[in-house]
N, C-alpha and C positions, 0 to 999 in steps of 0.2 A: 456501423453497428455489427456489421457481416462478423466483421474482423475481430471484436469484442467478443464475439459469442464463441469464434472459434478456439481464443484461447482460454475461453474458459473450459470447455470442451474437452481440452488436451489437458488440463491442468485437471480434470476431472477424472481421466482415464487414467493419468500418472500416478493419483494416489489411492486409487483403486488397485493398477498394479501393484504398487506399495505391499498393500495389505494381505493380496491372496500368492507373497514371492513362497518359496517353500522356509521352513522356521529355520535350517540350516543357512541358507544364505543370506535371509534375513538377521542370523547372529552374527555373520561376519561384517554386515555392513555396520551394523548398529553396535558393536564392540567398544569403537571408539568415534561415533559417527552422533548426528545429531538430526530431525526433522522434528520442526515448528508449523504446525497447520492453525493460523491465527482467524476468526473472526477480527475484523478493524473497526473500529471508531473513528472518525476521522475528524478536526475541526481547523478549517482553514483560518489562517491567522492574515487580517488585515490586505488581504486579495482585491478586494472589492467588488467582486464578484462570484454569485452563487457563494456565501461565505457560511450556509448554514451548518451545522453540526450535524453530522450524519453516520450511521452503523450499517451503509451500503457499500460493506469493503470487505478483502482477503487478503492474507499477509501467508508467504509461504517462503521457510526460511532453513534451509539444510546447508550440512556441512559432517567435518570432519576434526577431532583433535589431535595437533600434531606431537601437541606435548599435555598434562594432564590439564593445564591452566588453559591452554591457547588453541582456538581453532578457527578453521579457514571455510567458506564456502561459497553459497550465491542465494542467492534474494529473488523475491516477484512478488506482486503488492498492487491491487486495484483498489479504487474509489470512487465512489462519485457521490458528489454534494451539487442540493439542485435552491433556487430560493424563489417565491415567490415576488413579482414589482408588481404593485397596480397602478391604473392606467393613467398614466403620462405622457407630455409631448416631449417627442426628443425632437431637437434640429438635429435633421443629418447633414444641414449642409447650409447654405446662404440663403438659398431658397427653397428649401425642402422641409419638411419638417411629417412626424409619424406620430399620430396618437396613438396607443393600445397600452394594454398591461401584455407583459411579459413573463416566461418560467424560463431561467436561467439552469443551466445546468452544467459540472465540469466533471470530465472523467479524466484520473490520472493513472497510468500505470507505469512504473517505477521495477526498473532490474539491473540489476548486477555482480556485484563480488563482497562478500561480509569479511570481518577478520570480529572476535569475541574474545574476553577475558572471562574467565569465572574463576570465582574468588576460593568455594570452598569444592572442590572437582568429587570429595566423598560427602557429602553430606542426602542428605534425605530432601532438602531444599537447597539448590543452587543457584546462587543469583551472578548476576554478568552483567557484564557491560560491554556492546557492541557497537561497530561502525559500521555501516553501509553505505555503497561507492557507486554509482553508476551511472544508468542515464533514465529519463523519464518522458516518457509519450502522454500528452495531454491534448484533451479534444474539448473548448470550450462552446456551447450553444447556448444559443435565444431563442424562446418559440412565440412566436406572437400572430394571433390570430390564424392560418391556417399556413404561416411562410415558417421558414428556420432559418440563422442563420450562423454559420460554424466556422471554428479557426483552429486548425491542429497545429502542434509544436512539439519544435525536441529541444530539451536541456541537457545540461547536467546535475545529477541528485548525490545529494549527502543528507542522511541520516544518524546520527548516535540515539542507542537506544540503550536504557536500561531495563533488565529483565528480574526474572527468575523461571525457577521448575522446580513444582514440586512434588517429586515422584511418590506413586503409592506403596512402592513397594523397596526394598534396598539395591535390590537388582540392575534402578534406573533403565529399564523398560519404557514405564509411559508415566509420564505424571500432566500435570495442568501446568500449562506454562503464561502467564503475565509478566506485559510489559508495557511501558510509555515510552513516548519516541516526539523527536520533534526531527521534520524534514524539511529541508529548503531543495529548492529545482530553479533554474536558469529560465524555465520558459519564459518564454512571450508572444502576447495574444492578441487580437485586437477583430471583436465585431461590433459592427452600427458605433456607437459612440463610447463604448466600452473598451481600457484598455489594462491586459493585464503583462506587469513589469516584476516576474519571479512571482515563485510558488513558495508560501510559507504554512505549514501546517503541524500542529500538535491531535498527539491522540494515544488511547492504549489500543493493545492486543490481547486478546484471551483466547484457547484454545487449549490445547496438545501437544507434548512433547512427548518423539521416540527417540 
């Protein structure tokens, strides 16, 4: 959890810097430059565990265009979706077996490299369509009665997402940016008698664009 806290932390201070750089370099970057600071929604698709629908997520998505249509950047994107079991016997084993209810809980976080199309580069609403490549760190637990029990894992993630931004002003400065995304990841998990075989998830984003 150390770990979790920390990068959120960094990711905190990052876009705080963001905000107080001076307005001169701040127009160089943002010229032909991009930053998406998302609230996420996230709902795990067919996981089988911790599968509920949850709005315990960030999505943080900058870059650059290299041409008016096409730009290049990096990703980082948390979550976590928790679910209630009541109480049941599991067999752990031949001769073992565990009654209690359980709170399942999965945190995912997901980074790497984006590539985006946008379709109309002038318009006052610009919509796109992106990919996102990388890899994703996931940490599945079980709590049950005063024990835990946890499985971390590395994949690889793929994302396509469709978007838009739709800027307040003509300048495309800041506007509100939405988007839906469906992501898959490579992990694999396995506590007590739970066992996860890839990460499939659908969800939107809503936030900020500068």
């Amino acid at each position: 959890m150390k770990t979790i806290y920390k990068i959120k932390a960094v990711l905190a201070l990052a876009i705080c810097a963001m905000f107080t750089m001076p307005d001169v370099a701040k127009a160089q970057i943002t010229d032909n430059g991009y930053l998406d600071v998302d609230w996420q929604f996230n709902i795990p698709v067919n996981t089988k565990f911790a599968d509920k629908a949850a709005g315990w997520g960030m999505a943080f998505d900058g870059g650059y265009y290299i041409t008016d249509n096409v730009g290049v950047g990096a990703f980082l994107t948390y979550s976590t979706n928790n679910e209630y079991i009541e109480k049941q016997t599991l067999a752990l084993s031949e001769t073992s077996a565990l009654t209690t209810d359980q709170q399942h809980s999965m945190f995912q976080l997901p980074f790497g490299v984006s590539a985006r199309y946008r379709f109309i580069p002038e318009a006052i609403a610009t919509p796109y369509f992106s990919l996102k490549l990388g890899a994703e760190y996931s940490k599945i637990s079980t709590y049950y009665n005063s024990f835990v029990s946890t499985d971390e894992a590395w994949g690889f993630y793929l994302c396509p997402e469709f978007g838009t931004t739709i800027y307040f002003t003509s300048s495309h400065t800041v506007g509100l940016h939405m988007a839906i995304y469906y992501a898959y990841a490579t992990n694999k998990s396995s506590v007590m008698v739970y066992d996860v075989n890839g990460l499939n998830n659908l969800g939107f984003r809503l936030g900020l664009s500068f």
